[in-house]
C-alpha positions in Angstrom: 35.5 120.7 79.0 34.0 117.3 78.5 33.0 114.6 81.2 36.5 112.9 81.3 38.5 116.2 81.5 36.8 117.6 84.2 37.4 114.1 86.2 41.2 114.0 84.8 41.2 117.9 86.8 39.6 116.5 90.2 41.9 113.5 90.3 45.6 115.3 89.8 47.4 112.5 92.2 48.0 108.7 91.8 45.9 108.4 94.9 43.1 110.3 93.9 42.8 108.2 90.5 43.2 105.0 92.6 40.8 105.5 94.7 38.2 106.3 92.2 38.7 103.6 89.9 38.4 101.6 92.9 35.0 103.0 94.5 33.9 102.6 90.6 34.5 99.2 90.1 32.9 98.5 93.8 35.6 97.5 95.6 37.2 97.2 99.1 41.8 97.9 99.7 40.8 94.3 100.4 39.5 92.8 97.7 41.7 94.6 95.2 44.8 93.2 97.3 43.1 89.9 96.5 43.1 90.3 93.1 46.0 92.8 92.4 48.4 90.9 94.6 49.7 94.6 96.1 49.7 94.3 99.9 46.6 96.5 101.5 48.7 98.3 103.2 50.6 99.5 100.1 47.2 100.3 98.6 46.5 102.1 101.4 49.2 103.8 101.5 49.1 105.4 97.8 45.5 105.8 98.1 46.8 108.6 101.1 49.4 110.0 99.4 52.3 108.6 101.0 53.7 106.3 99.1 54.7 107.3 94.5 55.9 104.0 94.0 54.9 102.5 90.6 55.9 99.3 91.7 52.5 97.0 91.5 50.8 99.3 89.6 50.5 97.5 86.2 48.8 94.5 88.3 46.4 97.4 90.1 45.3 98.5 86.9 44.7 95.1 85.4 42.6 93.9 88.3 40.9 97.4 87.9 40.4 97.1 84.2 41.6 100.8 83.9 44.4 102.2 81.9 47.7 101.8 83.3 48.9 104.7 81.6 46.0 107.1 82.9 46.1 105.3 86.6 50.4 106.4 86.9 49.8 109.8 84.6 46.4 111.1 84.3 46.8 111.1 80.4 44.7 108.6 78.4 41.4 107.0 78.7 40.5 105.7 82.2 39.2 102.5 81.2 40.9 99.7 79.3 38.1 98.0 78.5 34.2 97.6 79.1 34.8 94.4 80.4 37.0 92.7 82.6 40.2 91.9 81.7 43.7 89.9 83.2 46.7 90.5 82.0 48.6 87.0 82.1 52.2 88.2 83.6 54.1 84.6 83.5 56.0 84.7 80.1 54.6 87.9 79.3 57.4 89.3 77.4 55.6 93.1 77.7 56.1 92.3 81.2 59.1 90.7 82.8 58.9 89.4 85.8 62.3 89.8 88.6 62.1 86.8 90.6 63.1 86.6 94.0 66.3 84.5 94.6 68.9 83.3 97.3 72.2 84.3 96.1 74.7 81.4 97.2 77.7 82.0 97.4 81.1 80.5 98.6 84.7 82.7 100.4 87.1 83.6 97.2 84.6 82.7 94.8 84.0 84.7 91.5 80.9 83.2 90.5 77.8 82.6 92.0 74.5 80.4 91.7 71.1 81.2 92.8 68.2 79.7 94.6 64.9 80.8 93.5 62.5 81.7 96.6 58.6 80.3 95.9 57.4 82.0 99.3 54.7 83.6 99.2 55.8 86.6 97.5 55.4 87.4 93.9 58.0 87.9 91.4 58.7 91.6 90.9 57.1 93.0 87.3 57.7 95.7 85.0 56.4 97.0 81.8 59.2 96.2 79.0 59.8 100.0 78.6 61.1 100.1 82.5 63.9 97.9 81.5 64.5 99.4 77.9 64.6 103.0 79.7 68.0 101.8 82.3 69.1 99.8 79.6 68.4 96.7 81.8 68.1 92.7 80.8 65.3 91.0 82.8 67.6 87.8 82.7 70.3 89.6 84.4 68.4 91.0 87.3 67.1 89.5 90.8 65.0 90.4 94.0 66.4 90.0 97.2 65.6 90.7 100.4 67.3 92.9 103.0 69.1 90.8 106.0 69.6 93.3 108.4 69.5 97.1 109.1 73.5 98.1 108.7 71.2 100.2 105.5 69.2 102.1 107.7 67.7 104.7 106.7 67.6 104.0 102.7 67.3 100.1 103.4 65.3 98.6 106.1 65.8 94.7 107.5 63.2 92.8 105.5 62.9 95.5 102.4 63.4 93.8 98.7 66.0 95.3 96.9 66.9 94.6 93.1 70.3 93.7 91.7 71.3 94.4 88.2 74.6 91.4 87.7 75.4 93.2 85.0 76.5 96.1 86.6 79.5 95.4 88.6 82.1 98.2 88.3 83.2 100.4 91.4 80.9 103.8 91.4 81.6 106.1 94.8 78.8 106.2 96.3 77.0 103.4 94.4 74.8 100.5 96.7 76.0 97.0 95.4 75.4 93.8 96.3 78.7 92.2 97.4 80.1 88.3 98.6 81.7 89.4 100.6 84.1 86.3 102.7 81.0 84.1 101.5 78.6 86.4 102.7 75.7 88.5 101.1 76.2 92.2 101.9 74.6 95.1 100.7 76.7 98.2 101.5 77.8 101.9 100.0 81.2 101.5 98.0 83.4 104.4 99.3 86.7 105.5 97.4 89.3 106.6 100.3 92.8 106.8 100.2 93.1 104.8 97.1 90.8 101.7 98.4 87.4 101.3 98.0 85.5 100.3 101.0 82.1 98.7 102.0 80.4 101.2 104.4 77.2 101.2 106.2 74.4 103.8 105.9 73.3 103.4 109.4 75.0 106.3 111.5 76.3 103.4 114.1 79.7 103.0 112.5 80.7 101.3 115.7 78.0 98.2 115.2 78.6 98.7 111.3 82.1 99.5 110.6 83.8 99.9 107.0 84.8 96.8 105.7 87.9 96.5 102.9 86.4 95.9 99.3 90.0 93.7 98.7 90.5 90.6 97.2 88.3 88.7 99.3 85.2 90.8 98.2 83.3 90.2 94.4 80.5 92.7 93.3 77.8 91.2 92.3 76.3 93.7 91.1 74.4 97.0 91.3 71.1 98.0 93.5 68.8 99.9 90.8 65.6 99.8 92.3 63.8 98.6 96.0 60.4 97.8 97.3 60.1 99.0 101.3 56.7 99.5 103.4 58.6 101.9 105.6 57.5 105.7 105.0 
């Protein structure tokens, strides 16, 4: 067994790989949220082991200047390079960036127009392969965030959630995105009694009743993926 093998053996966990890339490059959670743009906390968190998203962790291993393939999988060399490099995300097309929008939208309407957010927050990125592997267009999906806790326990009130507009047909049990009498709702499309309906995951039905998916309510599309600091 040769040098890299026997680390590869110690460090069988996401975390464990993180955090020695980390310590080897001399670094604080600090500093690589700096650079990385992943929030401490979410560093933190994987670091601990209790948090497997791979959301971010492209932009980790570029400000590490490791692999990104050995930081998710273990397999592969553990550095990318000798010296440091930045992988240049804007117009990238290996990586396509989800930005984060406003949907607006209008009562009745079929249609709807966005407003991109420029907070603070980053756009969302993937490697090309993510969206190749669900079959997804980068054009056709958006981040945005969670409104209110009617989701709870899947979906908390501030949580990012992406929607693919390209998915927009009826699934039971399927989140969507929905105007709903003007309105932005995210909600669980139920099949009952021959009508689909908008329902809540919170267990307080009587805050967050069923709504009627009728003609006053347009799918805009399908919830494939979200972004949550809540364990």
């Amino acid at each position: 067994m040769n040098m890299q093998e026997g680390l590869n053996a110690c460090m069988d966990t996401l975390g464990k790989r993180l955090r020695f890339a980390r310590k080897e490059r001399n670094l604080t959670q600090e500093r690589l949220a700096e650079l990385s743009g992943v929030k401490q906390s979410d560093i933190s968190k994987l670091e601990r082991g209790d948090s497997q998203t791979t959301t971010g962790l492209v932009r980790l291993a570029s400000a590490l200047t490791c692999n990104p393939e050995w930081l998710d999988t273990g397999d592969g060399a553990i550095w990318a390079t000798d010296s440091p490099a930045v992988i240049e995300f804007e117009g990238n097309p290996d990586y396509p960036a989800i930005r984060r929008v406003k949907f607006k939208l209008s009562a009745g309407a079929t249609g709807f127009a966005v407003e991109y957010d420029d907070d603070e927050s980053a756009p969302i990125v993937f490697q090309r392969s993510w969206f190749e592997r669900n079959g997804y267009r980068p054009d056709k999906l958006f981040a945005v965030r969670v409104a209110n806790g009617s989701m709870n326990p899947g979906l908390f009130d501030g949580d990012t959630v992406v929607v693919n507009t390209e998915s927009i047909t009826p699934r039971d049990g399927a989140v969507f995105a929905v105007n709903y009498e003007g309105e932005l709702v995210i909600k669980r499309l139920i099949r009952d009694e021959g009508q689909w309906w908008l329902k809540s995951d919170n267990p307080d039905q009587q805050r967050y009743p069923r709504k009627k998916c009728d003609e006053q309510s347009r799918i805009i599309g399908e919830i494939v993926h979200k972004q949550s600091e809540h364990i």
